[in-house]
Structures are given as structure tokens and as C-alpha cells.
LOTILUM-343721 format. One record per residue: residue number from 1; x, y, z of N, C-alpha, C in turn. Coordinates in steps of 0.2 Angstrom, whole numbers, always signed. Layout:
BEGIN
> k neast nnorth nup caeast canorth caup ceast cnorth cup
> NUM X Y Z X Y Z X Y Z
...
! end
This chain:
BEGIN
> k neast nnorth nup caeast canorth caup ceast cnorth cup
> 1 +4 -6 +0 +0 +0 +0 +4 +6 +0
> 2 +10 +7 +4 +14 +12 +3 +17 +15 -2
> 3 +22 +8 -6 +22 +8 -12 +19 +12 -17
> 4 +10 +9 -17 +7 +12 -22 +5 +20 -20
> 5 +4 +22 -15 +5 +27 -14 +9 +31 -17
> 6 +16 +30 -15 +23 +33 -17 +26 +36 -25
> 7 +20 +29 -30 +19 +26 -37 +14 +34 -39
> 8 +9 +35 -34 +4 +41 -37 +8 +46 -36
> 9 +11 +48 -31 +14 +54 -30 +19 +56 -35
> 10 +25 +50 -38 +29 +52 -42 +25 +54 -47
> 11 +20 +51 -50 +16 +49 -55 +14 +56 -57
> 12 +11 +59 -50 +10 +67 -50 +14 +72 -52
> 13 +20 +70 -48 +26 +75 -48 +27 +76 -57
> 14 +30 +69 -59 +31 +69 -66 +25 +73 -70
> 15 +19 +71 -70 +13 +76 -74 +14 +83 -72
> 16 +14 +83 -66 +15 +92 -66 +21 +95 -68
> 17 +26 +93 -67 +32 +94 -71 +34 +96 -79
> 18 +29 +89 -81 +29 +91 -90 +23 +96 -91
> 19 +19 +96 -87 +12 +101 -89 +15 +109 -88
> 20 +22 +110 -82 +25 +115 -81 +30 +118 -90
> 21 +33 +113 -89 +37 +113 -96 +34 +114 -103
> 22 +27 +112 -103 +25 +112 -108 +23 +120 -108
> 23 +22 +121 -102 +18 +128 -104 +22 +133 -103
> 24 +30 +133 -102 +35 +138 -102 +36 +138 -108
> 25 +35 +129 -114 +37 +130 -118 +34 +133 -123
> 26 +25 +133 -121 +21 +137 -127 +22 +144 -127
> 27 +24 +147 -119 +25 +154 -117 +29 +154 -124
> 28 +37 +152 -123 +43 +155 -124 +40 +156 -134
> 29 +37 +149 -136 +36 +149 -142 +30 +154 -144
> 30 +25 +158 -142 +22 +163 -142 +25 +169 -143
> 31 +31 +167 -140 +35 +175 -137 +40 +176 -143
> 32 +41 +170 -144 +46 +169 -150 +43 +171 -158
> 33 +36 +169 -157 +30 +169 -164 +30 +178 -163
> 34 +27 +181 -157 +26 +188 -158 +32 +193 -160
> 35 +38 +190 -159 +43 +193 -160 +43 +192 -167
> 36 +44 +187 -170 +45 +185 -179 +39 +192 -179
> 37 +34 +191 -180 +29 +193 -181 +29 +200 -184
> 38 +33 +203 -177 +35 +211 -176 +40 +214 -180
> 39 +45 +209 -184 +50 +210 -188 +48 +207 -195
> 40 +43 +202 -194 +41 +198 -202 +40 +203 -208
> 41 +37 +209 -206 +39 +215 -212 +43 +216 -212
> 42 +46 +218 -209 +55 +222 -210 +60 +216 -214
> 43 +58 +212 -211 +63 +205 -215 +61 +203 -222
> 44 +53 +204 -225 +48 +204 -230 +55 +208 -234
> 45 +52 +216 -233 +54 +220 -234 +64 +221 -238
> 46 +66 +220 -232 +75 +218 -235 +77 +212 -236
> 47 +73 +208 -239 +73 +200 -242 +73 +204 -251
> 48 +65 +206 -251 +64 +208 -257 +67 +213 -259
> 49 +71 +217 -257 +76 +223 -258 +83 +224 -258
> 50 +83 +216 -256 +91 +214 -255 +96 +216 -253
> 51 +92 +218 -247 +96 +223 -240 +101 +218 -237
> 52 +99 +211 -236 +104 +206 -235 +104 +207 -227
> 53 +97 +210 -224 +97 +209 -215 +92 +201 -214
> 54 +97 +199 -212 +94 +191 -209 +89 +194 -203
> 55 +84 +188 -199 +81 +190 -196 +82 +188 -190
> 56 +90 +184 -187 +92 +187 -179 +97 +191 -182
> 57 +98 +197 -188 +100 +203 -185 +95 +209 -181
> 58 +91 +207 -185 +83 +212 -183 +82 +210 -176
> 59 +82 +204 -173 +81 +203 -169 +85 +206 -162
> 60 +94 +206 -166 +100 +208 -162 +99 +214 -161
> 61 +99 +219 -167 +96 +226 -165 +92 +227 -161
> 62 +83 +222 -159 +80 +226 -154 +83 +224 -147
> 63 +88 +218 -147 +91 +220 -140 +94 +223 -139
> 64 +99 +226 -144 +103 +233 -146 +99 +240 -144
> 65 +92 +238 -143 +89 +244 -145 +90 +250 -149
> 66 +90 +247 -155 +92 +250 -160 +86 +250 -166
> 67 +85 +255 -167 +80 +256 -171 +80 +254 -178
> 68 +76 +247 -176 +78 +244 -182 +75 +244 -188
> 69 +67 +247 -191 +65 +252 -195 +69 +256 -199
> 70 +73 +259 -195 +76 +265 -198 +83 +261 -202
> 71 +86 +256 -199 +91 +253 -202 +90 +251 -207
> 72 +83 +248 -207 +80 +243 -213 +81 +247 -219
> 73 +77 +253 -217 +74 +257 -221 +80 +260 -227
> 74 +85 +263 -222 +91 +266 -223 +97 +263 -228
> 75 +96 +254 -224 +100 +250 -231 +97 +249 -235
> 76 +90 +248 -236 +86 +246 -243 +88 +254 -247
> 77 +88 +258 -247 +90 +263 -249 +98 +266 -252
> 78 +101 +264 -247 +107 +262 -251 +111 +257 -257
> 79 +104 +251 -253 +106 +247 -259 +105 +248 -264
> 80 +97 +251 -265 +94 +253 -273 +98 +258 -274
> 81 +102 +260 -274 +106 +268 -276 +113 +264 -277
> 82 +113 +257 -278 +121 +256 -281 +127 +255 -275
> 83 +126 +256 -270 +129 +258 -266 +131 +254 -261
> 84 +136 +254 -255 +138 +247 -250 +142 +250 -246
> 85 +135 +249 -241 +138 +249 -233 +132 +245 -229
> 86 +139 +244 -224 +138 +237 -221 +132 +238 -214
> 87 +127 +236 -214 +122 +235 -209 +125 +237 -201
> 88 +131 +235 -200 +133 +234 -194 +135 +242 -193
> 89 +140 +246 -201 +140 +252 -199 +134 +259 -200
> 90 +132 +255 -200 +123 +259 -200 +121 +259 -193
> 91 +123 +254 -189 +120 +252 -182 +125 +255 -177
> 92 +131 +258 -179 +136 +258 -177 +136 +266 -174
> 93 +134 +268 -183 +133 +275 -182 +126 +279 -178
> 94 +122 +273 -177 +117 +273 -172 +117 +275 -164
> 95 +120 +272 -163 +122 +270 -157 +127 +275 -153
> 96 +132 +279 -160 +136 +283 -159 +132 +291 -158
> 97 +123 +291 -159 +121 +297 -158 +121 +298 -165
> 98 +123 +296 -169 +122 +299 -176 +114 +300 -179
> 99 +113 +304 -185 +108 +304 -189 +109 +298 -195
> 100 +108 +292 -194 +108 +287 -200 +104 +292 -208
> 101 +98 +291 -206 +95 +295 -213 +99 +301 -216
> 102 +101 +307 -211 +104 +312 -213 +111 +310 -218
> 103 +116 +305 -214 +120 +301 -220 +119 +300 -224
> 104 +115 +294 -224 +114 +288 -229 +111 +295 -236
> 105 +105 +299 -235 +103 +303 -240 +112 +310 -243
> 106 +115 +308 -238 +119 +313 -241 +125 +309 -244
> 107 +126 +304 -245 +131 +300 -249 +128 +297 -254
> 108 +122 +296 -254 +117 +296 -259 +116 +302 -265
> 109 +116 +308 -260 +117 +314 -265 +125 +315 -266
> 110 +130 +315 -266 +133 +315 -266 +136 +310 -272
> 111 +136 +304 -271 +135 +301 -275 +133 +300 -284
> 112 +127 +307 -283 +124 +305 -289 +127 +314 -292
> 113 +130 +317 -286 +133 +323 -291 +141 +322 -291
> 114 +143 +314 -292 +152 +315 -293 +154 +316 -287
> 115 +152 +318 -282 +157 +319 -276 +157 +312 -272
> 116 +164 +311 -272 +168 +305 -266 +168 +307 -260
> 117 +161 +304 -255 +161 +304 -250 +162 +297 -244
> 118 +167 +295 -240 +165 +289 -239 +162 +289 -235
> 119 +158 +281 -231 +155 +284 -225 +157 +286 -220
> 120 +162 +282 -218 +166 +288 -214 +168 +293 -212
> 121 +171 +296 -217 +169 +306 -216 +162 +305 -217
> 122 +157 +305 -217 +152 +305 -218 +148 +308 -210
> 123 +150 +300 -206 +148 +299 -200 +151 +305 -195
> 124 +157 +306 -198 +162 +311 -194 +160 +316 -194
> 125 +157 +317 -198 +155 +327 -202 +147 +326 -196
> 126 +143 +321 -198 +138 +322 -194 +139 +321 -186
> 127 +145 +318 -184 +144 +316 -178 +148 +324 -174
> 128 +152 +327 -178 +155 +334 -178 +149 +340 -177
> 129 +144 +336 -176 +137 +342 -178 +137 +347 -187
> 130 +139 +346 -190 +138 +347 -195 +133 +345 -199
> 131 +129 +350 -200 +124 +346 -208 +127 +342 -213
> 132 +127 +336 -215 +133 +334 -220 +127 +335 -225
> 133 +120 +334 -226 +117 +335 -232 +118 +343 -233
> 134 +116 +347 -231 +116 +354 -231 +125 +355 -236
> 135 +130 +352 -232 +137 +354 -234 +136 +351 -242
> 136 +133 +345 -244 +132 +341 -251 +128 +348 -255
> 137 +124 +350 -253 +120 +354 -256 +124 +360 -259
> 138 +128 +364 -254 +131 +369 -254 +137 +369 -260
> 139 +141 +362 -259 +145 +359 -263 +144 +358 -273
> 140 +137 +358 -271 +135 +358 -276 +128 +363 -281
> 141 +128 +366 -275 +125 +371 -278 +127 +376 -275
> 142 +134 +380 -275 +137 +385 -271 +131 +391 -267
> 143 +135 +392 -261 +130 +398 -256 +135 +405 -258
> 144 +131 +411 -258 +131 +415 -257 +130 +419 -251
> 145 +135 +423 -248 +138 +425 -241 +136 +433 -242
> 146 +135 +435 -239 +134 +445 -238 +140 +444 -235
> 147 +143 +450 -234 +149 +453 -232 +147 +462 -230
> 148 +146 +465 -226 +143 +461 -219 +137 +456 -220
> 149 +136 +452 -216 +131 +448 -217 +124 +452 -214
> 150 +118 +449 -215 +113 +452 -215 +112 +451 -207
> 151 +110 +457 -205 +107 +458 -199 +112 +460 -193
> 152 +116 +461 -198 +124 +464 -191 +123 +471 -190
> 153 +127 +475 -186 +126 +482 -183 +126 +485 -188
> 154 +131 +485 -192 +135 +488 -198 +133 +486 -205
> 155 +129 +490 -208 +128 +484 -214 +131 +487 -219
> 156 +139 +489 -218 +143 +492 -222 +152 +490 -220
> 157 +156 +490 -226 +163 +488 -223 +165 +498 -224
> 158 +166 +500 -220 +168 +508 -219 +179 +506 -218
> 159 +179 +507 -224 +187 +509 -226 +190 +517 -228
> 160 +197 +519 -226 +196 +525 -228 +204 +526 -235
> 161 +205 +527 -239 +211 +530 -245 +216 +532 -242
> 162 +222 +533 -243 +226 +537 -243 +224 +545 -244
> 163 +220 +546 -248 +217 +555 -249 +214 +554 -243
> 164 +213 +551 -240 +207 +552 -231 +200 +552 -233
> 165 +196 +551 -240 +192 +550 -241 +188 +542 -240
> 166 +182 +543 -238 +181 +535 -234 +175 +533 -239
> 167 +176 +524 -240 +174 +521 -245 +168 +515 -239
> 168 +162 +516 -242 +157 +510 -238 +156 +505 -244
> 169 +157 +499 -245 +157 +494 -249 +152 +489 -245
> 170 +151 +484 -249 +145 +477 -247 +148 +475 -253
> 171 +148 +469 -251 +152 +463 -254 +147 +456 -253
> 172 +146 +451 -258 +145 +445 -261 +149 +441 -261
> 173 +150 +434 -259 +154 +430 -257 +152 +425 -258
> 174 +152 +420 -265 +151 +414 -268 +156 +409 -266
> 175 +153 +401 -263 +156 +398 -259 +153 +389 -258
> 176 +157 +385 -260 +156 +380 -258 +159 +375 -254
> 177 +156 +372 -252 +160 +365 -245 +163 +363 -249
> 178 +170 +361 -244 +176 +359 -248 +174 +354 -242
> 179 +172 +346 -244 +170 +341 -240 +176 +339 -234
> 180 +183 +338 -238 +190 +335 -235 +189 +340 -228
> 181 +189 +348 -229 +192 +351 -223 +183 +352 -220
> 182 +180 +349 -219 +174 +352 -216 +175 +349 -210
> 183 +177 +343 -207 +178 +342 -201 +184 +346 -197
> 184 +184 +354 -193 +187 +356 -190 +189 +362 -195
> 185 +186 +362 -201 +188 +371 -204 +182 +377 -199
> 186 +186 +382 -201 +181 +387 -200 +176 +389 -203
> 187 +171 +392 -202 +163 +393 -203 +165 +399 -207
> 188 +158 +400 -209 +156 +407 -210 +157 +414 -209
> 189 +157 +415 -201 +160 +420 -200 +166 +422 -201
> 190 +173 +415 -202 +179 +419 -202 +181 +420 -211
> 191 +175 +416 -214 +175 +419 -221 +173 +427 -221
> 192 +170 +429 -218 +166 +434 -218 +172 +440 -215
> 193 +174 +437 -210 +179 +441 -207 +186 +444 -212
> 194 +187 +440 -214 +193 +438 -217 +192 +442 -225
> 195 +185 +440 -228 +185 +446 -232 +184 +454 -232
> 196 +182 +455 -225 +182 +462 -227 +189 +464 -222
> 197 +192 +459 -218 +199 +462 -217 +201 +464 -225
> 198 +203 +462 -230 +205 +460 -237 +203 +468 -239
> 199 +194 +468 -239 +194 +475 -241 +197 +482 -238
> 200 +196 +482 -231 +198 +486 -229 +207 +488 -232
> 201 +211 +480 -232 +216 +481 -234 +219 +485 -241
> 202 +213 +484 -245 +212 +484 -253 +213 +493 -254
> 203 +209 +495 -248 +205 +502 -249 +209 +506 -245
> 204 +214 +505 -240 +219 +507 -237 +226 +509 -240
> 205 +225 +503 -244 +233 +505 -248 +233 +508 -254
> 206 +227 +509 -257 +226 +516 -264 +226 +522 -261
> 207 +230 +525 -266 +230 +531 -267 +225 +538 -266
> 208 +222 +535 -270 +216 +540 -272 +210 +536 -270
> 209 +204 +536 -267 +197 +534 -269 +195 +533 -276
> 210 +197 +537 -280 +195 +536 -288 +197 +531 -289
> 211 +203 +528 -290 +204 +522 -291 +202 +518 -290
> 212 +200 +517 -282 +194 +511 -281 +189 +511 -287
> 213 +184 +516 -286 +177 +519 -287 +177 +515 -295
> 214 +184 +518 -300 +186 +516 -306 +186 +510 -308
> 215 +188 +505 -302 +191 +498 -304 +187 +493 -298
> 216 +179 +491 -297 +179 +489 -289 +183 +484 -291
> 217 +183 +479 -295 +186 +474 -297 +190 +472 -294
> 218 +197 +477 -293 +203 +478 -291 +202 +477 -282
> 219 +197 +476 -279 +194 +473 -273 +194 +466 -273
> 220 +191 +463 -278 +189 +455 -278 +195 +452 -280
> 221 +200 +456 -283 +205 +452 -285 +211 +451 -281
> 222 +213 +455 -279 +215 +455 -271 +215 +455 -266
> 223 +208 +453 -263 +206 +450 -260 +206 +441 -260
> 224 +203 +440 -267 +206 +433 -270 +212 +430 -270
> 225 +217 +434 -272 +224 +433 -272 +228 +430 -266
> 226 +224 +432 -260 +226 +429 -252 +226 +423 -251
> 227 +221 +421 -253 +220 +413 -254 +215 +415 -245
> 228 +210 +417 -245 +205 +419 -239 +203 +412 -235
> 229 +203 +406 -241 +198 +399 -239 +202 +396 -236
> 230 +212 +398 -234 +214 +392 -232 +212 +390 -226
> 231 +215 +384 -223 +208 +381 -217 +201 +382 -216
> 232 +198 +384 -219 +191 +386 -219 +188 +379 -223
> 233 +180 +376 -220 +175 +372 -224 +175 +373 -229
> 234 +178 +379 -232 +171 +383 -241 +181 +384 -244
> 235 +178 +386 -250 +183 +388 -257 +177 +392 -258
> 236 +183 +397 -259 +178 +405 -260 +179 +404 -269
> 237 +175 +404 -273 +172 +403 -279 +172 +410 -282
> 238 +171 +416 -280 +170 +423 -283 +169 +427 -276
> 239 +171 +436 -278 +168 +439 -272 +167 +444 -275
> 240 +162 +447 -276 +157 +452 -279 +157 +458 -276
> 241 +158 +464 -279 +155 +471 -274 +150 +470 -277
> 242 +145 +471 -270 +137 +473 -272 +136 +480 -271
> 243 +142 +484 -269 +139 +491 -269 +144 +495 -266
> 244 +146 +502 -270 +151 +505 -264 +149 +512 -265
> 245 +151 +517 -259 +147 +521 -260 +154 +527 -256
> 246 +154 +534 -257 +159 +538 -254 +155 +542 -248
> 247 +162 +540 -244 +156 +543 -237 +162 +550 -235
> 248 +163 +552 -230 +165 +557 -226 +172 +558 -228
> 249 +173 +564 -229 +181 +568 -230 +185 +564 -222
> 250 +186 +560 -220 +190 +557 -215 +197 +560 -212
> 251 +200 +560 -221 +206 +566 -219 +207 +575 -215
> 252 +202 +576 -220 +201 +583 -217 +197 +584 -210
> 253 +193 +580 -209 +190 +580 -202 +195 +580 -197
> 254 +199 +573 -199 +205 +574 -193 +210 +578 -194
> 255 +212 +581 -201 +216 +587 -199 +213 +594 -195
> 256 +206 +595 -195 +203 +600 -192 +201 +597 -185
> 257 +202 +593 -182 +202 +591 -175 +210 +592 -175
> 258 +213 +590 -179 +221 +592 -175 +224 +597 -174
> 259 +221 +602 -178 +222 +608 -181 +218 +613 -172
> 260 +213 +611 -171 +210 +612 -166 +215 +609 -159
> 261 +215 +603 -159 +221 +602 -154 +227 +606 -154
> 262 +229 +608 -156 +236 +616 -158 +234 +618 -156
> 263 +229 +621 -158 +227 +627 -157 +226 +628 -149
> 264 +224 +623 -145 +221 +623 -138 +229 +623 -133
> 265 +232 +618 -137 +238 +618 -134 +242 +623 -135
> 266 +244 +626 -140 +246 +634 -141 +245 +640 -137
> 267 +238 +640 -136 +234 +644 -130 +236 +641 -123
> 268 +236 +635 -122 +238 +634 -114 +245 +636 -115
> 269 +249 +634 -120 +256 +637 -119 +258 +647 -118
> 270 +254 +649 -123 +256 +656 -121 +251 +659 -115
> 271 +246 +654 -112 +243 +657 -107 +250 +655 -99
> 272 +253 +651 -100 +260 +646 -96 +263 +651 -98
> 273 +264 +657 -102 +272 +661 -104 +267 +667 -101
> 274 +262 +669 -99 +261 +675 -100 +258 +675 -90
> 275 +257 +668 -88 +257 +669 -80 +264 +669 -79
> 276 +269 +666 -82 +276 +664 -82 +279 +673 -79
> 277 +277 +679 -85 +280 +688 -87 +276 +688 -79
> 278 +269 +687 -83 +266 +690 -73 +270 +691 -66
> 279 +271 +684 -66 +277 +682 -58 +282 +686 -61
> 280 +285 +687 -65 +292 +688 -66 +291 +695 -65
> 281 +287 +699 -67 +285 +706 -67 +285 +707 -59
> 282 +280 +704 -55 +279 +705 -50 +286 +704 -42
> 283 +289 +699 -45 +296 +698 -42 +301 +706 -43
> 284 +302 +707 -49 +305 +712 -51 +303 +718 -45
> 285 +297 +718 -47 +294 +727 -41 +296 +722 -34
> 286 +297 +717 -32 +297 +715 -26 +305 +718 -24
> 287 +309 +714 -29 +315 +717 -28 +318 +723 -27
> 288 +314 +727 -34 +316 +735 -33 +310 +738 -26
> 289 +306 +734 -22 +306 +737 -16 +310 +736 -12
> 290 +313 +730 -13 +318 +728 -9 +323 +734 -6
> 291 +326 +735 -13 +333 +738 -14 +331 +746 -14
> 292 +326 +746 -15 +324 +756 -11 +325 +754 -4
> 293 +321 +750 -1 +322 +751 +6 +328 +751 +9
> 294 +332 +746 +6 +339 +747 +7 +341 +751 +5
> 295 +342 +754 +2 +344 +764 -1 +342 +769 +4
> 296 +334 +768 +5 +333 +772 +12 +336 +771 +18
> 297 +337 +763 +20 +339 +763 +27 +349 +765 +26
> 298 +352 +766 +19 +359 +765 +19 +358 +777 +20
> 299 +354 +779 +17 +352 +787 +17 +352 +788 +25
> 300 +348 +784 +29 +349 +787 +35 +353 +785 +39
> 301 +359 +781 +37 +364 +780 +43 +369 +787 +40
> 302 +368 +792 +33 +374 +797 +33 +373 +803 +40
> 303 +368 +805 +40 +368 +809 +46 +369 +806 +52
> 304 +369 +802 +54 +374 +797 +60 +380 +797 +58
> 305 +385 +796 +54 +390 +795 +53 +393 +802 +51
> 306 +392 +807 +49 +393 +813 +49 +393 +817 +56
> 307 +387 +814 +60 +385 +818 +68 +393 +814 +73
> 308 +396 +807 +70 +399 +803 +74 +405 +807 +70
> 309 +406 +810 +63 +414 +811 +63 +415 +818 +64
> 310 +410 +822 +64 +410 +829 +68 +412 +830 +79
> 311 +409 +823 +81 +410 +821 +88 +419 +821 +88
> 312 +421 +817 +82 +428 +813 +82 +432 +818 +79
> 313 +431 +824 +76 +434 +827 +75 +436 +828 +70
> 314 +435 +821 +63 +435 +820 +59 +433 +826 +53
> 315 +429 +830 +52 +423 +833 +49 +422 +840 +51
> 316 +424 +845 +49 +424 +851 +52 +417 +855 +48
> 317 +419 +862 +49 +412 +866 +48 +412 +868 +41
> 318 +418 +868 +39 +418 +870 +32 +417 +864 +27
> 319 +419 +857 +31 +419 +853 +27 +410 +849 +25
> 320 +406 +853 +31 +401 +851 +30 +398 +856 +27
> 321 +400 +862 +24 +397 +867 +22 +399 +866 +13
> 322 +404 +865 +12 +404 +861 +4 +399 +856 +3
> 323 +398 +852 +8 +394 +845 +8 +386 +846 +6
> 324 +385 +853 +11 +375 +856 +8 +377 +859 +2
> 325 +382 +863 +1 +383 +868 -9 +382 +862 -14
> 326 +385 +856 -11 +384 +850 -17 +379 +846 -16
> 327 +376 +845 -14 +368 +843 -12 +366 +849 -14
> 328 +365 +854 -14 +361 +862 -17 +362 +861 -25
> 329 +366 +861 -28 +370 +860 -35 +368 +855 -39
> 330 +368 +849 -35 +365 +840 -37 +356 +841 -36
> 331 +352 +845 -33 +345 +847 -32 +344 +852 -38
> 332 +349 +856 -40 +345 +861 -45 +346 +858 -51
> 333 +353 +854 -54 +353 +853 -59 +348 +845 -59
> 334 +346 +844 -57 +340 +839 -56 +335 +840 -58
> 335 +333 +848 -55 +325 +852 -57 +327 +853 -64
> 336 +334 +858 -67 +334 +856 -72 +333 +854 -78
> 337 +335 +849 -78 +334 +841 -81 +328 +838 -82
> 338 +325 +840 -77 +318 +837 -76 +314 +842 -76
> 339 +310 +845 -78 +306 +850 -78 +301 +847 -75
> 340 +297 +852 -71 +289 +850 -71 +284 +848 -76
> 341 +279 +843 -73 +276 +843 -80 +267 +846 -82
> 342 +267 +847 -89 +262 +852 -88 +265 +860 -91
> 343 +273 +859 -89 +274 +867 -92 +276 +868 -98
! end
């Protein structure tokens, strides 16, 4: 009786066991069915387009989390255009942040206008943040650049001639992406910058303004002549004056502010010479009062000294009596000499 007891219990264990397995196996096989399922158009789809994506890559991608739609979409696309790149670096460039569509269309265009792009600079250019289809466009249908560009302070390059007469120019700048240097060249602006330094330089070193105004030409050519695109994204194509125009006498302006500064300093100098006479004037009367008083005070020691040689015996009555005749003598021929005036 034990036995047979023992006989049901296994009996049971065994049937629960395979009824367990059977139903993890229908799970896993349902699991496995909706997944085909989820991918059976995408594998449809690059079977008959000859994408060459088997169906555990599709599957490898979505553990990848990789979007695998876009992948599909992107190699059937490349393959109808002729073209060969490989699934993996499609997923690659995925993964790295990239824009897969943005590439794939720009080496596709790229492609059909003659231009050698691999994908690799491709990926590099986008992963750089660069438009790489925008750069394809450009390349091939050159951009035109304003100099200044639109909407700056200044919508003029203000240069001025050797005569001091000052020149306002606007300039056009034809330009295409040079693909090789687009990773790490300069933009825009140092194109922009770079030519109106050029002009500035153009307008600075003539002679006359006439010459300009005669030749604008003589601006695009020499500015050209620089080679402006080196390290730069673009190869400058042409550079056009859109416009120039004569602005302000520059020269004589600042000769009349310098002439003005002269003048101010001329003035502070003769007003520095003429406080300078003042003091000097004033010192003079200081001294000649000096020296009167000393004259006065040496005039009243003589009658002391006369009172001390008459005491001394030195100085008698007669010899003081010559001493008023010539002081009487030295008094009239004085009046004289000097007449009063008025007669």
C-alpha cells in the first residue's frame, strides 16, 4: 500500500512537471512567434530589396535597442542607389548618436553629383554636428555669403584711401563646401571676417578713392589673391561688390580736430608764458622794493655818521658846508633836467 501510494505521488510530480514545461514551452514559443511577427515585415521587406538583413540581426538590434525600422529602411536605400555599406556600420553609427537618414541621403546625393564621400567622413561630419546633407548641397549648388552679413550692426565695410576719403562697400561671397576640410575648418564667419579684413586692406593701400570707385574689381582680385579659404569648410568661388558708395572727408576731419588740438595747446602754452611775465613782473617790483628800502635805510645812517665824525673830529664846519653847496647843486641841476610837467 505504501508503495502504491509513493507510485501516485511520483506519477503526479512527473505530470506536473511536464504540464510545467510544456507551458513555459508554449510561453517562450508565443514569445518567439510575436517577435517573428514584429519583424516579419521588415525581414519581407529587406529580403525583397536585397538589404541582406537576416532575421536574428533584426532581432539583435532590438536587444541593441536599436532602431531597427530605420536601419532597414536606410540599407534598402542604399542598396537601390548602387551603393555598399555594411548593416553593422549603419547600427554603429546609431548607437554613436548619429543621424543614420541624414548620412545615408547625403552620400546618396553626393554620389549622384560625382562627389567622393565615404562613410566615414560622412559619420564624422555628422557626428561633428555638421549638416553633411546641407554641406552636399552647398557643394553643389554654391551659397552666397553677404559681407557684412545680414542683420549685423553695420551693414557696411567703412574703409578709408590714402586722400582720407572713406569708402562704404558690401560685398557677395560665392562659396562651396570643400568636404575633405569640413571636419574642424572654420565657418562662416571667419569667411566673412577675413574678407572684409581683405577689403579694408584693398581700400587702405590706394592712393586716391578714384581708383577704387574706377576699378571695384581691383577689390575681388586682391582679396582673391590671399587665398582667404585656407583652413576654412568653403573655397571661395567669386567675391562680388554689391555696392560702394563715398562717405565722409575722414582726412580733413582729422586734420581739423588736429588743427583744433594746436590750437588749444598753443593757447595753454602762451597762457603758461604770459602767468610765467606776470610772476616775473611781480618779483622784479618786489626786488626793486627791496633795494629802495635798502637805499633808504643806507640814506639814514649818513647823518649818523657825519654827527659821529664831527663828535671825532674828523669833519669840520667848512667841510660840512661844501657837503649842503653839493647837495644844493645836485638838487637844481636835477629840477633842471627834469622840468615839471604840464609846463
Amino acid at each position: 500500500m505504501q508503495y502504491l501510494m509513493q507510485g501516485k505521488e511520483n506519477l503526479f510530480d512527473l505530470i506536473t512537471g511536464t504540464m510545467v514545461l510544456w507551458v513555459v514551452g508554449i510561453v517562450l514559443v508565443l514569445m518567439f512567434l510575436a517577435f517573428m511577427v514584429k519583424h516579419l515585415s521588415l525581414y519581407v521587406r529587406a529580403l525583397f530589396s536585397r538589404a541582406e538583413i537576416s532575421m536574428f540581426q533584426l532581432i539583435g538590434m532590438s536587444l541593441r535597442k536599436v532602431n531597427a525600422p530605420l536601419i532597414v529602411h536606410s540599407k534598402i536605400r542604399v542598396v537601390q542607389s548602387g551603393l555598399t555599406i555594411s548593416t553593422q556600420e549603419l547600427e554603429a553609427h546609431f548607437l554613436a548618436g548619429g543621424n543614420v537618414s541624414a548620412v545615408t541621403s547625403a552620400i546618396i546625393a553626393a554620389d549622384r553629383a560625382g562627389i567622393e564621400l565615404p562613410f566615414k567622413t560622412a559619420a564624422a561630419i555628422d557626428l561633428a554636428g555638421r549638416n553633411v546633407v546641407e554641406a552636399i548641397h552647398t557643394s553643389v549648388d554654391p551659397k552666397v555669403i553677404d559681407c557684412p552679413e545680414r542683420g549685423a550692426e553695420r551693414l557696411v565695410i567703412s574703409a578709408v584711401a590714402k586722400n582720407g576719403i572713406e569708402l562704404r562697400v558690401r560685398a557677395r561671397v560665392t562659396v562651396r563646401t570643400h568636404i575633405p576640410r569640413l571636419v574642424g575648418g572654420a565657418t562662416e564667419e571667419t569667411i566673412i571676417a577675413r574678407v572684409g579684413e581683405g577689403i579694408l586692406t584693398t581700400i587702405g593701400a590706394a592712393t586716391d578713392h578714384k581708383e577704387v570707385l574706377e576699378n571695384p574689381d581691383r577689390i575681388s582680385k586682391t582679396v582673391l589673391a590671399k587665398g582667404l579659404d585656407a583652413g576654412t569648410a568653403f573655397e571661395i568661388l567669386s567675391i562680388d561688390i554689391a555696392d560702394i558708395d563715398v562717405g565722409e572727408n575722414i582726412g580733413s576731419k582729422l586734420q581739423t580736430q588736429q588743427a583744433q588740438a594746436d590750437l588749444l595747446v598753443a593757447q595753454a602754452k602762451a597762457e603758461e608764458r604770459k602767468s610765467m611775465a606776470i610772476a616775473r613782473e611781480h618779483e622784479m617790483r618786489a626786488n626793486i622794493a627791496e633795494n629802495e628800502a635798502k637805499r633808504v635805510a643806507a640814506e639814514a645812517e649818513v647823518p649818523l655818521a657825519m654827527a659821529e665824525a664831527f663828535r671825532s673830529g674828523r669833519l669840520g664846519v667848512m667841510d660840512y658846508l661844501r657837503i649842503k653847496n653839493l647837495e644844493a647843486d645836485t638838487n637844481m641841476r636835477d629840477k633842471i633836467a627834469d622840468p615839471p610837467k604840464g609846463s
